[in-house]
C-alpha positions in Angstrom: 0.0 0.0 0.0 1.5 3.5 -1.1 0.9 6.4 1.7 1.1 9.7 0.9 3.3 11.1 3.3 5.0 14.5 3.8 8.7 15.0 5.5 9.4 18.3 7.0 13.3 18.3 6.3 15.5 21.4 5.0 18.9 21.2 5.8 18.3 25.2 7.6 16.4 23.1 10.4 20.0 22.3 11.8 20.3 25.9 12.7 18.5 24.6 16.0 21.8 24.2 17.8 22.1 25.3 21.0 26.1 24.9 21.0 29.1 22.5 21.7 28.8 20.0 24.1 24.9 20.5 24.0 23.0 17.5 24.0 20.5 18.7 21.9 23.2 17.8 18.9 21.2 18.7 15.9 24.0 16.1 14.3 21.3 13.6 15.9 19.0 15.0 12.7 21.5 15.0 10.1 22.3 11.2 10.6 18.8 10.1 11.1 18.1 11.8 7.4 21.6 10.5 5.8 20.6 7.2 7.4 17.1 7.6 5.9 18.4 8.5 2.6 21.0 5.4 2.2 18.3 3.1 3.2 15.3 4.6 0.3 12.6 5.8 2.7 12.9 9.3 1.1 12.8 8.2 -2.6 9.3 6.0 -1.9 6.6 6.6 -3.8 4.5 9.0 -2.0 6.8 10.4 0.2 7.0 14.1 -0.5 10.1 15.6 1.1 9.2 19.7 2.4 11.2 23.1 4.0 9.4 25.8 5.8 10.1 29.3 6.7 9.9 30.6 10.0 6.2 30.9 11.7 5.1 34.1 11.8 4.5 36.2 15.2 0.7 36.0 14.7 1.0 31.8 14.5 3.4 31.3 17.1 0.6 33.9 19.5 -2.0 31.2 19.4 0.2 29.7 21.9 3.0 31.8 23.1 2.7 35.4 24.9 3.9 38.2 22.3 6.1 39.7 24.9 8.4 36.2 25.4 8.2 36.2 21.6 9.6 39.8 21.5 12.3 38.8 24.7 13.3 35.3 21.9 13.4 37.7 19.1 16.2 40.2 21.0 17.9 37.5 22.3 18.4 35.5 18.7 19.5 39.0 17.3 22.2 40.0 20.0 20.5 40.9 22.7 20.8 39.7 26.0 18.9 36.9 27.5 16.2 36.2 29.9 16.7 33.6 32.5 13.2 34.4 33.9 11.9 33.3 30.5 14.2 30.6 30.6 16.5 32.1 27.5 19.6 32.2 28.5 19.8 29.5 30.9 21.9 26.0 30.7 19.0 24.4 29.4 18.1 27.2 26.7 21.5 29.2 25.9 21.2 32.0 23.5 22.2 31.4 20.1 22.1 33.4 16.8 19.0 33.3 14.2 17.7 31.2 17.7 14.3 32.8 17.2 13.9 31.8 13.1 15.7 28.9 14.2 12.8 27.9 16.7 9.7 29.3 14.4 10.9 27.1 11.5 10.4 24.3 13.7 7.4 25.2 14.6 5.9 25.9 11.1 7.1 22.7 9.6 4.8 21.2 12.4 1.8 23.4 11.6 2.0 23.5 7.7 2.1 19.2 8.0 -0.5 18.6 10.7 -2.8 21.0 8.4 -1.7 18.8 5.2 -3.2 16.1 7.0 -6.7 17.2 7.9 -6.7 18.8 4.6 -6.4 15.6 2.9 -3.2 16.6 1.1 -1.5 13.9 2.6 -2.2 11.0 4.4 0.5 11.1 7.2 3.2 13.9 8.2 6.3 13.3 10.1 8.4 16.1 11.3 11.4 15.0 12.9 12.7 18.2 14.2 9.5 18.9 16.2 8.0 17.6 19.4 9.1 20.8 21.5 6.6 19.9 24.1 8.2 21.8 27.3 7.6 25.3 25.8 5.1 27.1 27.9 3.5 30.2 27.0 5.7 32.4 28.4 8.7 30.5 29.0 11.7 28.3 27.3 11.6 25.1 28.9 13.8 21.8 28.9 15.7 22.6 25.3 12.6 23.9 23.9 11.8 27.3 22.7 8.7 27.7 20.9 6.2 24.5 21.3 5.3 23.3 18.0 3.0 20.5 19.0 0.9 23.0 21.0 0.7 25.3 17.8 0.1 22.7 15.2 -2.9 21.3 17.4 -4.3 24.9 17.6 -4.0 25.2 13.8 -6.3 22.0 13.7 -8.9 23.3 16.2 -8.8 26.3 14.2 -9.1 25.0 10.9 -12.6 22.7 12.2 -11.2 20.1 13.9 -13.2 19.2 16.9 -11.0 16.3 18.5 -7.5 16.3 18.4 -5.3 13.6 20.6 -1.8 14.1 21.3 0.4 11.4 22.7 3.7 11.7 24.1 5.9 9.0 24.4 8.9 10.9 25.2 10.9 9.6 28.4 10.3 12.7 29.8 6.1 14.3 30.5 4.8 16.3 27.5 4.2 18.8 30.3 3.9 22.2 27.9 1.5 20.7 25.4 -0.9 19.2 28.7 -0.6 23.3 29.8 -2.4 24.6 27.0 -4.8 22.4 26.1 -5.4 21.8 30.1 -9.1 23.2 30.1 -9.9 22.5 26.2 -12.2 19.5 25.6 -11.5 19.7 22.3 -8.2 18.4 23.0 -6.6 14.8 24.5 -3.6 14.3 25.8 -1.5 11.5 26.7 1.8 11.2 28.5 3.6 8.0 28.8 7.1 8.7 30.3 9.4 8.3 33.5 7.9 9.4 36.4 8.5 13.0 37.7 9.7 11.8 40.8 13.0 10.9 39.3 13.2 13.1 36.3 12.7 16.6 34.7 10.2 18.0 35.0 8.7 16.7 38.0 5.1 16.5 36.4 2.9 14.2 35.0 1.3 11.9 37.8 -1.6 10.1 37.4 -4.1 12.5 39.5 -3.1 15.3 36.9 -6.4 14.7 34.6 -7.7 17.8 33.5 -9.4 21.1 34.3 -12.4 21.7 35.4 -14.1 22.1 31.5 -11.8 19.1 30.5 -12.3 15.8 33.1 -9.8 13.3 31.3 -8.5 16.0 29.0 -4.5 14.7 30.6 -3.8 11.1 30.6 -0.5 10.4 32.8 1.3 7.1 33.2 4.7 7.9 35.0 6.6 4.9 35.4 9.4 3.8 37.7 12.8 4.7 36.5 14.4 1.5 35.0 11.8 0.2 33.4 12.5 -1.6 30.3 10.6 -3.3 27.6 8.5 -5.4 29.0 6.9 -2.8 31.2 6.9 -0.2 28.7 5.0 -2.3 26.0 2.4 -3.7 28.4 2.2 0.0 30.2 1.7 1.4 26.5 -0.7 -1.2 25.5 -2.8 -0.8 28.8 -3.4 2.8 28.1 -3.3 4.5 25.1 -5.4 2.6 22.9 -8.6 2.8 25.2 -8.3 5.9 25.8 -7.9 7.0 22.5 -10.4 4.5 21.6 -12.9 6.1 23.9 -11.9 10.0 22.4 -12.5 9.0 18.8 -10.0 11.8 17.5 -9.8 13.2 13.8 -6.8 13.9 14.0 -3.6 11.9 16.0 -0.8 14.0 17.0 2.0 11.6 18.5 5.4 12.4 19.9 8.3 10.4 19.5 11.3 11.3 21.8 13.4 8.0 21.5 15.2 8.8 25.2 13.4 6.2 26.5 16.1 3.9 25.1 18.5 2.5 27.8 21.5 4.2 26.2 20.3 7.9 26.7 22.2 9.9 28.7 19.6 11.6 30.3 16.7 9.6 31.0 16.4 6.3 33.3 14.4 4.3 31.1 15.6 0.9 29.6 13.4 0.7 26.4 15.2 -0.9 23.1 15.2 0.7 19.8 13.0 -2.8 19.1 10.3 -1.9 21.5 10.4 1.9 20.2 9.7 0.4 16.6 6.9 -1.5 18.1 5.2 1.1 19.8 5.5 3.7 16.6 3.9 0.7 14.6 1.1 0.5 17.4 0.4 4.7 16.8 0.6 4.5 13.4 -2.6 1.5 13.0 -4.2 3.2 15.9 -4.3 6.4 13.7 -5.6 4.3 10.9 -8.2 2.6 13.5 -9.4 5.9 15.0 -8.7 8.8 13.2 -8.9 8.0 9.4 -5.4 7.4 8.7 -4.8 11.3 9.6 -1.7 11.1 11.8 1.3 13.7 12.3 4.7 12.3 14.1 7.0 14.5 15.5 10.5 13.9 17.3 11.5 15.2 20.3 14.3 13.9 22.9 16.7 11.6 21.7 20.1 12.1 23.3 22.6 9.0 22.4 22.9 10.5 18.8 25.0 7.7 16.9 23.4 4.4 19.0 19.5 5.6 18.7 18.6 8.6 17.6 18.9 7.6 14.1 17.8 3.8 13.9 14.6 5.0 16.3 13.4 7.6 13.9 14.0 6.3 10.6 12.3 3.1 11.7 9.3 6.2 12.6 10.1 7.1 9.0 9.7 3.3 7.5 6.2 3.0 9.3 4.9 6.3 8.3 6.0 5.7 4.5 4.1 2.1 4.8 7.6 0.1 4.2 8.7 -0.5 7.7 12.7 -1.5 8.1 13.3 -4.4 8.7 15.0 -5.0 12.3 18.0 -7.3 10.7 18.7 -5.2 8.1 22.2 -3.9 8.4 23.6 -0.4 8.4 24.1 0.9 4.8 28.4 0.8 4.6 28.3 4.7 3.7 26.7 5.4 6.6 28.6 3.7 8.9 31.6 5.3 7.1 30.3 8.7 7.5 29.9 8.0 11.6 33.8 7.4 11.3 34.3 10.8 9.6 32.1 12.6 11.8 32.8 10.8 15.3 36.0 8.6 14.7 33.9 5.6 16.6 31.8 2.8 15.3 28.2 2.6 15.0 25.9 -0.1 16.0 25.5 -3.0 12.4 22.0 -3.3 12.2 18.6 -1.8 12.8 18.0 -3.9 15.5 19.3 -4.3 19.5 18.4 -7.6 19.3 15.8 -7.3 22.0 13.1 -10.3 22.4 10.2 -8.4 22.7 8.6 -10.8 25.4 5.5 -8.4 27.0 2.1 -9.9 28.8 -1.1 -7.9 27.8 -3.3 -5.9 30.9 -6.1 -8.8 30.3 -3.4 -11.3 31.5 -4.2 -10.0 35.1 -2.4 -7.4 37.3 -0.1 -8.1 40.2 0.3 -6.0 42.7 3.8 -6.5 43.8 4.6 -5.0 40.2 6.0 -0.9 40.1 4.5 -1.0 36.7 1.4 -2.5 37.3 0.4 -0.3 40.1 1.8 2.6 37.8 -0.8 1.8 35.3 -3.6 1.0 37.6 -2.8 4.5 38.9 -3.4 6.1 35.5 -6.5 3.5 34.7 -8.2 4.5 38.0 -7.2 8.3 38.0 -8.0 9.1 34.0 -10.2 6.1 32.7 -14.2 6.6 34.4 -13.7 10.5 33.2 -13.4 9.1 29.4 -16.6 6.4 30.5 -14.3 3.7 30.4 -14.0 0.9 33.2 -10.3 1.1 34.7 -10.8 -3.0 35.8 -12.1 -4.3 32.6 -11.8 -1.7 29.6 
C-alpha cells in the first residue's frame, strides 16, 4: 500500500543548535536523514520531502505570549537573555537566528498537521518537532517555541473538533498538557518516567484535566528503569482505550526516543525494538481511530549515533508504509560517515536484538509490580472521566 506522506526536512532546520557539548546535537538530525536517505525511505513513492520558513508572530501567538516572543526575538539578534523566561539558561542558551531557528520548527509542524486534515497527505512526520516543554511564556527543557501546541491549535482552528496528542517521550509532554489543560476539544496523553526521578517533575496520574476538560491529561509515570516489557504492556494498557474512547480526527503523537537504555539523560531501559513497536502500534491506531490522519513529531533523543537515528528512521519506515526491517544492516556509507564525523563505530544493524517478550493488561495485574500499580494508577485516576472501566476496559 503507497501512503502519501509529507517529510518536514530542510537542511536550515540544523540551525536549532544550541552549541558544543549541547546535548540537543542537531547532528542527531543529520544522521537520522543520511541514514534515511541510504536506506530509500525518502525516494518511496509518496513520500514528498518539504522546508518551511519561520512561523510568523501571529502563529506562534496562538500559543506563546507576544512579549516572550519579543524577549526570543532580542535574544536571537544579539540581545541579552532572559533567564526568567528561561533564554539564557543551561537548558536554553542564547544562540544566533535562535528565534527563526525555533519558528521554522514550529511551522514545519503546523504547515504538515494541516496537510493532513486537509487531505493533502495522508501522514506527516516532522522529525525536528516535538518541542513539548515550551510554555506560554517561557523556554523550557531545550525547547523554545512548542510546536505540537501550535500545530494542534491550527487543527482546532481549521474545524477540527478532537485532536489527541500522545507523548511517548521519556520525559512528561508537560507544555502541550498546559495549553490544552481546560480544552475538551483536545486529549492528551503522556507516557514517560515518572517525575519523581526526572525533569520535569510533572505528569502523575491524578493530573487529569481542568475543570471544563475531566480526562482532557492522561499520565502514566513509570518507575525509573523500566525496560521493555513494562513499557510495552504500560503502552498497550493505556493509550489505545483511551484513545479508543476520544475518537480523535486527528492523532498528534510524539516520538522522543530517550526512553532507550542508552540515553544519557533519562532512566528508562526501552530498546530501539520496542520503540519500533510502539511507533507501529500509533501508526494503526491512527488508521483505526482517526482515518489514517496522523502527524509524528520527534522530540528527545540524546545518544545521537546508537539511537537517535535507527529510532526515527524506523518512525520514518512506518509512516512511508515500508517498515525497516530490524535485521537489516547499516548501509556501509553510513557507517563510514559515523567514522568521519565521530571517529567511533556505529551499532551493524537496525536492531538491538531485544526479544520483545510483553504480557497484555487482560493477562491479570499483580500488585507486587511498580508498573502494574503505575498503570492501575493512571486507569483508576483518568479512565471513568473518558466512561471507560479502569478493571475491565
Amino acid at each position: 500500500m503507497t501512503a502519501r506522506v509529507r517529510v518536514v526536512w530542510t537542511p536550515e532546520l540544523l540551525d536549532y543548535d544550541f552549541g558544543p557539548g549541547h546535548p540537543m546535537a542537531p547532528l542527531r538530525l543529520d544522521l537520522t536523514v543520511r541514514l534515511a536517505r541510504e536506506l530509500g525511505l525518502l525516494d518511496l513513492p509518496g513520500v514528498e520531502v518539504v522546508g518551511a520558513e519561520p512561523a510568523t508572530d501571529a502563529q506562534l501567538e496562538t500559543v506563546h505570549e507576544a512579549a516572550y516572543v519579543a524577549t526570543v526575538r532580542r535574544a536571537s539578534d544579539g540581545g541579552a537573555g532572559d533567564p526568567a523566561r528561561g533564554i539564557g539558561t543551561e537548558d536554553d542558551p542564547v544562540f544566533p537566528h535562535m528565534h527563526e531557528a525555533a519558528a521554522r520548527i514550529v511551522a514545519g509542524s503546523r504547515e504538515a498537521a494541516l496537510a493532513v486534515w486537509e487531505g493533502r497527505a495522508d501522514h506527516a512526520v516532522n522529525l525536528t518537532g516535538g518541542m513539548h516543554h515550551a510554555m506560554p511564556g517561557a523556554a523550557s527543557g531545550f525547547c523554545v517555541y512548542n510546536d505540537a501546541a501550535v500545530a494542534i491549535r491550527a487543527l482546532l482552528a481549521a474545524g477540527a473538533e478532537r485532536v489527541a496528542y500522545v507523548d511517548v517521550d521519556a520525559h512528561h509532554g508537560d507544555g502541550v498538557q498546559r495549553a490544552f489543560w481546560d480544552d475538551p476539544r483536545v486529549l492528551t496523553v503522556s507516557v514517560h518516567e515518572s517525575g519523581a526521578t526526572l525533569f520535569p517533575g510533572t505528569g502523575f496520574p491524578g493530573e487529569t484535566g481542568g475543570p471544563g476538560a475531566p480526562g482532557g491529561a492522561v499520565n502514566l509515570a513509570l518507575p525509573s528503569h523500566t525496560g521493555d516489557a513494562g513499557w510495552l504492556r504500560a503502552v498497550d494498557a493505556v493509550v489505545p482505550p483511551v484513545l479508543r474512547a476520544f475518537a480523535p480526527q486527528v492523532l498528534v503523537t510524539q516520538h522522543g526516543c530517550d526512553t532507550h537504555v542508552e540515553d544519557p539523560i533519562a532512566d528508562l531501559d526501552v530498546s530501539v525494538d520496542a520503540q519500533r513497536v510502539v511507533s507501529g502500534w500509533l501508526h494503526d491506531l491512527a488508521h483505526e481511530v482517526s482515518g489514517g490522519r496522523w502527524l509524528a513529531l520527534g522530540g528527545g533523543g540524546y545518544a545521537v549515533v546508537d539511537v537517535v537515528p535507527r529510532a526515527w528512521t524506523h518512525l520514518l519506515g512506518i509512516a512511508a508504509h515500508a517498515p525497516v526491517d530490524p535485521a537489516t544492516r547499516m548501509p556501509q556509507a553510513w557507517l563510514d560517515q559515523v567514522v568521519a564525523l565521530y571517529g567511533r563505530e556505529a551499532p551493524g544493524s537496525m536492531s538491538d536484538g531485544a526479544p520483545l517478550a510483553w504480557r497484555s493488561w487482560a493477562d491479570g495485574f499483580d500488585p507486587a509490580d511498580d508498573v502494574d500499580r503505575a498503570v492501575r494508577a493512571t486507569r483508576a485516576a483518568a479512565f471513568p472521566l473518558l466512561g471507560l472501566d479502569p478493571l475491565h476496559d
